[in-house]
N, C-alpha and C positions, 0 to 999 in steps of 0.2 A: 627579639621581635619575630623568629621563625618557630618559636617554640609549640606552638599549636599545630605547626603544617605535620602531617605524618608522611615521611621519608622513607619508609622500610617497606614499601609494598611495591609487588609487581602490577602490570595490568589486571591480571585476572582474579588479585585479590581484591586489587581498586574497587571491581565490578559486584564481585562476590560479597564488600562488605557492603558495598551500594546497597542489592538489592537484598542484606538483609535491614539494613535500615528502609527502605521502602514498606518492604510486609509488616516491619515492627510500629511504621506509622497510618500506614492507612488503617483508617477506620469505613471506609464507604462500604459500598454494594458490595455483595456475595457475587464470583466469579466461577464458576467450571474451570477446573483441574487442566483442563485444555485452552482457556480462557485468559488466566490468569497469569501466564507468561507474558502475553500480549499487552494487557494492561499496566504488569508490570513494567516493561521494557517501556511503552510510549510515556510513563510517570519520568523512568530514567531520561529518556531523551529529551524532557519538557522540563524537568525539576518540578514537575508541577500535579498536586494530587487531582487538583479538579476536571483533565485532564477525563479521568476514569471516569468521570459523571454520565457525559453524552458516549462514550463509548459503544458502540452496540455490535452486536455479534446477530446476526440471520440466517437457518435456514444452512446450517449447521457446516459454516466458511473454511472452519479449521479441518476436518477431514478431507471436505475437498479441496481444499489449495494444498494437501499432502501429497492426495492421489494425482493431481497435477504434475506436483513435482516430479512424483516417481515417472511417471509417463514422460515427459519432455516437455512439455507443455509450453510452448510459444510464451513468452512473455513479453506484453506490450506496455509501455509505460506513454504517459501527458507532457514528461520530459526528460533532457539529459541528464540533470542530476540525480534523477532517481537511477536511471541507466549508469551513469556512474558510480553508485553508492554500493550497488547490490553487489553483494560477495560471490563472488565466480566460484569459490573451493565448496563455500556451503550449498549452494547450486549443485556444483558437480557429487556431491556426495549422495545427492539422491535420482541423479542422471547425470555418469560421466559424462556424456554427451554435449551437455550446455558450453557452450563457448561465448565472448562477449555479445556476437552477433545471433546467438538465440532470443538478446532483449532487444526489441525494437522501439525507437524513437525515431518518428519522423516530420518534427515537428521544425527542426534544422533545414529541408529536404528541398532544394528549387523549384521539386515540384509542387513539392505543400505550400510554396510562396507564390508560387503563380496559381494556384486551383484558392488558396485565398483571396486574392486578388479579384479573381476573375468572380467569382462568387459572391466578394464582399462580406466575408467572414472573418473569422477565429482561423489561425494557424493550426491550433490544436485540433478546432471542427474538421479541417480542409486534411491533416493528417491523418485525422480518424477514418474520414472517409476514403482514403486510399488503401489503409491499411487492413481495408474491410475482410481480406480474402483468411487473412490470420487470425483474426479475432473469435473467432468458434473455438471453444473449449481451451480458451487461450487463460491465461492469470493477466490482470486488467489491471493494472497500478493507476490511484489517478492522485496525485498528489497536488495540481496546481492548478487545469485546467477546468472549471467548474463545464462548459460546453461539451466536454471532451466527457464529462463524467452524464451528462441531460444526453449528447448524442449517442453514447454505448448503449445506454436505456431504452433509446429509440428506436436502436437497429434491434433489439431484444425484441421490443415489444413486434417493431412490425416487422421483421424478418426471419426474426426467429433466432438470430444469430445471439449464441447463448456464451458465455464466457465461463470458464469452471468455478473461478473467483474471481471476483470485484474485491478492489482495496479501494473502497471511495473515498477521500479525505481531500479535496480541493478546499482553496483555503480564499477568504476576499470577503467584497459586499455586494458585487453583482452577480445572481443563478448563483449562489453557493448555495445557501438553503434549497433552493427550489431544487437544483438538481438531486441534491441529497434526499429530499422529498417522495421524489420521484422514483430513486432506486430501492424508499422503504416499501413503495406500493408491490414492488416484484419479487418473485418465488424465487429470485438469483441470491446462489450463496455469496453474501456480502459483511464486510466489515466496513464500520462507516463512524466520523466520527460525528452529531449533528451539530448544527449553527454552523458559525463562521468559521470555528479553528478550522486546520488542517497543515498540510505542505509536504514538500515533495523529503525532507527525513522524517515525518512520520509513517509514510505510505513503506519507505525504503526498511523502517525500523518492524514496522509490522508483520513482513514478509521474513523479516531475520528473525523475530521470534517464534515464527509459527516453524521456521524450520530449525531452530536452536532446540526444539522441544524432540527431534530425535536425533538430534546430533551427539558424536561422545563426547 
């Protein structure tokens, strides 16, 4: 009964033979050389080709969430899981610098529970709004909080406050689209996926392969 399972491989061949059965079945869209790690990896993390369909790249995300890296670049995430997911080694390999507490979530935060509260809001809204001072030229993860991805947009459009990269992927039935809508209409380099998919490992998977792509 075990004779199908394959027993002789390590992780990295697991991965390796993965994603050569990936490229050997996709058939979809044509991706850029810098693209199509991304795509690939969210296919891996979803088992799923259609996945790549709404995928979108703008406004050219991948160079700048590189030069982000390189620089140090604040990293704010919609929630803890993504903050937990993100690879601290791969991080530090293109700014030794990064430590856990370079990603911010404050979506946990007393203060973000009483400024909701008091507001009558989203958690996620109420922590964005605190964490406004970080958010310029920051890497923007939004994996769950559709509000959280409508208010980044907001503070872009009316403050100016610009993020280096947006990973928009909030995932639901209420503002998902629309917020997602809203960050097609901006000049912000973004990756995004449209409709309803999303969630806090593909936002976390996206960031891993845009820096898998110079890693050794």
């Amino acid at each position: 009964m075990f004779e199908h399972i394959i027993w002789n491989l390590t992780g990295p061949e697991i991965e390796r033979e993965s994603f050569r059965r990936i490229a050997a079945e996709y058939h979809g869209r044509h991706f850029s050389a810098a693209e199509w790690p991304v795509a690939r990896r969210l296919i891996h993390t979803t088992a799923d080709f259609a996945i790549a369909d709404t995928l979108q790249f703008r406004h050219d995300p991948i160079a700048a969430g590189l030069a982000a890296l390189r620089r140090g670049a604040p990293i704010y995430t919609d929630a803890n899981m993504i903050k937990a997911g993100l690879s601290l080694p791969k991080l530090q390999h293109f700014y030794p610098g990064y430590t856990r507490d370079s990603i911010h979530c404050g979506v946990a935060d007393p203060a973000t529970t009483e400024l909701a509260r008091r507001e009558h809001t989203t958690r996620a809204l109420a922590a964005l709004q605190l964490a406004r001072p970080l958010l310029h030229g920051s890497i923007f993860l939004c994996g769950n909080a559709p509000l959280a991805l409508a208010g980044m947009v907001k503070m872009a459009i009316e403050e100016g406050i610009r993020p280096a990269l947006i990973v928009g992927m909030p995932v639901g039935f209420v503002n998902v689209v629309e917020a997602k809508e809203l960050l097609r209409e901006t000049d912000l380099p973004h990756i995004t996926i449209e409709g309803r998919r999303g969630g806090s490992p593909l936002a976390v998977a996206t960031l891993h392969a845009i820096m898998e792509q110079e890693l050794p």
